[in-house]
N, C-alpha and C positions, 0 to 999 in steps of 0.2 A: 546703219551708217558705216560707211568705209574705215578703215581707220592708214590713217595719212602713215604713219611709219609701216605697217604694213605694203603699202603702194610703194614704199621707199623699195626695199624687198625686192618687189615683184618687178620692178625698172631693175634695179640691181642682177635680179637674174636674165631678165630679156639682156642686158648685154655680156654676160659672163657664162651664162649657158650651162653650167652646174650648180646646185646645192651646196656642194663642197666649196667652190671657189665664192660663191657669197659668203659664204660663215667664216672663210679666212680673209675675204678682204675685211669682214666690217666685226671682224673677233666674235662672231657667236658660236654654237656650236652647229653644224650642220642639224643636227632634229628641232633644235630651237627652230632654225632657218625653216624647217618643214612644215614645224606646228604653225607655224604664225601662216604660212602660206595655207595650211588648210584650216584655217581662220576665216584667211579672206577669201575664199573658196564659197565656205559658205555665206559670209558675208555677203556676195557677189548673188549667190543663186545658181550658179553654174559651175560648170569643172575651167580652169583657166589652166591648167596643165595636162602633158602627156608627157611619159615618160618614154624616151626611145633610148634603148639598152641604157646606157650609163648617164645619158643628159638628157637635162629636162626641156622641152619644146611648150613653145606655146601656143593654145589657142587660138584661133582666130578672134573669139571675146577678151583673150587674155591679151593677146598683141593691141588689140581697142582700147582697153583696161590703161595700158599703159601709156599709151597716148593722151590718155585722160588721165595720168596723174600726171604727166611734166608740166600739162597747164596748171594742174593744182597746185605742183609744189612751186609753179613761178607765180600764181597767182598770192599764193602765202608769201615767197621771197618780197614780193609787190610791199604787201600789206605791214609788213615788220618793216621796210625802209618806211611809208608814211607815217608809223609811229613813231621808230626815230626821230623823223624830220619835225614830230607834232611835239615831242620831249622836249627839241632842244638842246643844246648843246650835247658834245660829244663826249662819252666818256665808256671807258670798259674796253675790256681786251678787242684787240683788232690782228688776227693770226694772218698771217702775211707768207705766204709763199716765195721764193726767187732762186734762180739758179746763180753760179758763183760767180761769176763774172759782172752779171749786173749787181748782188750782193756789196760788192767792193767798189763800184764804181758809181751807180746811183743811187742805192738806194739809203745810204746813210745821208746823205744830204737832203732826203726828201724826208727822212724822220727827223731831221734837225727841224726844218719847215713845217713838218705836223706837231711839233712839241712848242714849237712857239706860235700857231696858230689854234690849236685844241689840248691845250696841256692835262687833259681830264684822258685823252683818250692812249691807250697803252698797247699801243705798235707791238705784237712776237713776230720775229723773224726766223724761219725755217729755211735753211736750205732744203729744196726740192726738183729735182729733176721734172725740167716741162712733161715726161713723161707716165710723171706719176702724178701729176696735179690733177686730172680730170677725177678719178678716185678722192684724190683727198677733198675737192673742193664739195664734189657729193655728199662725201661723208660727214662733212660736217666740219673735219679736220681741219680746213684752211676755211676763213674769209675772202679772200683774195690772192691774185698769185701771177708771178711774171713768166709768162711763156715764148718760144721763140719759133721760129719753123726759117727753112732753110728754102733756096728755091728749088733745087734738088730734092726736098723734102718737106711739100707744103702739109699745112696741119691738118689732122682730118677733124670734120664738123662733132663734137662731142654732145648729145643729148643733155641736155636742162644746163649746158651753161651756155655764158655768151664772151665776146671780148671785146675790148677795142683798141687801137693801135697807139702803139706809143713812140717807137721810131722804129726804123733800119740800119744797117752796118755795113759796111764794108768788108770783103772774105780776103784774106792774103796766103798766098803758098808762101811757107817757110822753110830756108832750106839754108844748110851751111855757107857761109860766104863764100869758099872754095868750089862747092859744087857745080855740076852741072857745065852745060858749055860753055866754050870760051864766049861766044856772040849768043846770050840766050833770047827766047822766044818774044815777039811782042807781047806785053801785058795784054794787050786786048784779045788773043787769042789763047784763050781760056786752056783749050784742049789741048795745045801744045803747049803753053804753059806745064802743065801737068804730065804731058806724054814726056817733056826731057827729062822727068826724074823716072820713067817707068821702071828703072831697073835697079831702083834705089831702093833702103829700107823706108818702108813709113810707120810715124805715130800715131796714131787712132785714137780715138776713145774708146770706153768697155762696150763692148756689144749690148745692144738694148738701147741706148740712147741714141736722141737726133742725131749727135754729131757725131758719132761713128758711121750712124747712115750717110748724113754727107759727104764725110768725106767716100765710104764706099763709091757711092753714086755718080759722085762727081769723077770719079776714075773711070769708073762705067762708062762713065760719058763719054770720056777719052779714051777708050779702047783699050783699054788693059784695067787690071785686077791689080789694087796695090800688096803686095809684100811687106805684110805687118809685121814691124820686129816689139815695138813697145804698145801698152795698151794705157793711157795716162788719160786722167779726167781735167787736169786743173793745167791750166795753158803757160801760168809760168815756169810750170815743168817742163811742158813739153818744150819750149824756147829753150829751156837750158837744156836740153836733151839734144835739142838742134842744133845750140852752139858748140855743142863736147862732140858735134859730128855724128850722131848716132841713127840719124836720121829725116825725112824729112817730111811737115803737115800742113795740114792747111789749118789757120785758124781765125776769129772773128778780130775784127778791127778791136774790141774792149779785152779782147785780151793781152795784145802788146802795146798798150798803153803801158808812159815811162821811159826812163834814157835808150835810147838806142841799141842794140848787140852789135857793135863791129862782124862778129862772128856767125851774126844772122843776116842773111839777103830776106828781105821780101820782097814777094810781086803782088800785086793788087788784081787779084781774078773778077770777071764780071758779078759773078753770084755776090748776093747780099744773103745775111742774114732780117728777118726781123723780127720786133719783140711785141707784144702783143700783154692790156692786162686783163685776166678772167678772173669772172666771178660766175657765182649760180645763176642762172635766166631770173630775171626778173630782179635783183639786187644791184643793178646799176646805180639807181638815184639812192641806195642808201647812201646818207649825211658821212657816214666812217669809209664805204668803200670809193664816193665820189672825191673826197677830201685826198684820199692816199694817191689816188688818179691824179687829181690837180699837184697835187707836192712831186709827184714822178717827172709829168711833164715840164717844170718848172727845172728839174732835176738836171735832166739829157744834157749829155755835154756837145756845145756847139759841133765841135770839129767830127759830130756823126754823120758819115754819108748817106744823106738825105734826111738828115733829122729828120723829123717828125713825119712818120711812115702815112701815106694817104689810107683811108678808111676804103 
């Protein structure tokens, strides 16, 4: 008989592609990482591995192997929501992933909503970069978790989870109220929008995240390369970084949410953002992660462009 945490493993390394790199994402040590593979090895009846120089390749039975464990483990995600749903009421930790801008804006009124509708079940909330959620959700680490993708920067398909849509946003270029030309460009034209500050400083995010790529990309798009002075995560900085003049970004409608900057222009570029919630394949109809869905959507504040994103 197979054994299900080992298939975890061997999916873990068909998308990481060393030894090494599975025993650091999921804390073992790389030989632990190796025994248990040549566990399922022989388990199996066959070699599921070859070694080319420094990383490990799979199989042909081995790359099958693991196709046939993401139905298993969505087949088990399956079978744990119909036992929920057969308990009964909702109760026990429910690990909640979300990046910061939704953090602040929806998603405490959706636990206001889960506390007076399941008061047994006990919402953790993690800040998580949508980048790092597909790992965590795997791992075990998260339940559920809000992710975003940019149109610049759609999300790629992640193995054994799923999602489904919660709204969209609107993207705005930020830029000092003095900036820029006297007559600036039409909002609706994105690329010049963005080309009159080409020769401005801009604020980014830390490399590795969406929204560093966005903004990259969307520059790309318009024909120049921006000229990064600041690397900032949390958008009410970067506004005040925008209103002290120090430069200029792009950022989502739920981040300048609240009074106004005199000191800051926005323009309303075409690109949207949208948000999206994931769980593991097969954990939709669980009773805890359907409930968190229902309290989200309930959540979204009107004035989002395009609320509630089409599936």
């Amino acid at each position: 008989m197979l054994d299900v945490r080992r298939l975890r493993l061997l999916r873990e390394l068909a998308r990481r592609g060393t030894i090494a790199a599975v025993a650091e994402a999921l804390a073992f040590s790389p030989s632990a990482v190796s025994q248990q593979l040549a566990v399922l090895e022989r388990e199996a009846g066959l070699p599921l591995l070859e070694r080319t120089g420094r990383r490990v390749r799979l199989t042909p039975a081995g790359q099958h192997l693991v196709g046939n464990a993401e139905a298993v483990l969505e087949r088990l995600e399956q079978a744990e929501s119909d036992l929920a749903e057969a308990r009964g009421g909702l109760a026990g930790a429910l690990r909640i992933g979300a990046f910061p801008t939704a953090t602040r804006a929806i998603v405490p009124a959706a636990l206001s909503a889960l506390a007076r509708r399941h008061p047994g079940l006990e919402p953790m909330v993690r800040e998580t970069d949508p980048a790092a959620v597909a790992h965590a959700l795997r791992s075990g680490d998260l339940d559920v978790a809000l992710v975003h993708a940019y149109d610049f920067v759609p999300a790629a398909r992640e193995p054994g989870l799923a999602t489904e849509p919660l709204y969209r946003e609107a993207m705005y270029l930020a830029a000092p109220a003095g900036a820029g030309a006297a007559e600036p460009p039409a909002a609706d034209d994105q690329g010049a929008v963005l080309r009159a500050h080409a020769e401005d400083p801009w604020i980014t995010a830390t490399p590795g995240t969406l929204c560093h790529a966005m903004t990259e990309r969307a520059c790309q798009a318009a024909g120049f390369a921006p000229r990064v002075r600041h690397r900032v995560d949390e958008f009410a900085t970067v506004l005040a970084l925008v209103a002290a003049g120090q430069g200029v970004a792009v950022v989502p409608q739920l981040g300048v949410t609240g009074p106004a900057d005199p000191a800051v222009r926005l323009t309303r570029l075409r690109m949207q953002r949208r948000t999206n919630l994931a769980f593991r394949s097969g954990a939709g109809a669980h009773p805890a992660v359907a409930a968190f869905g229902a309290a989200l959507r309930a959540s979204v504040p009107p004035e989002l462009a395009g609320s509630r994103a089409p599936a």
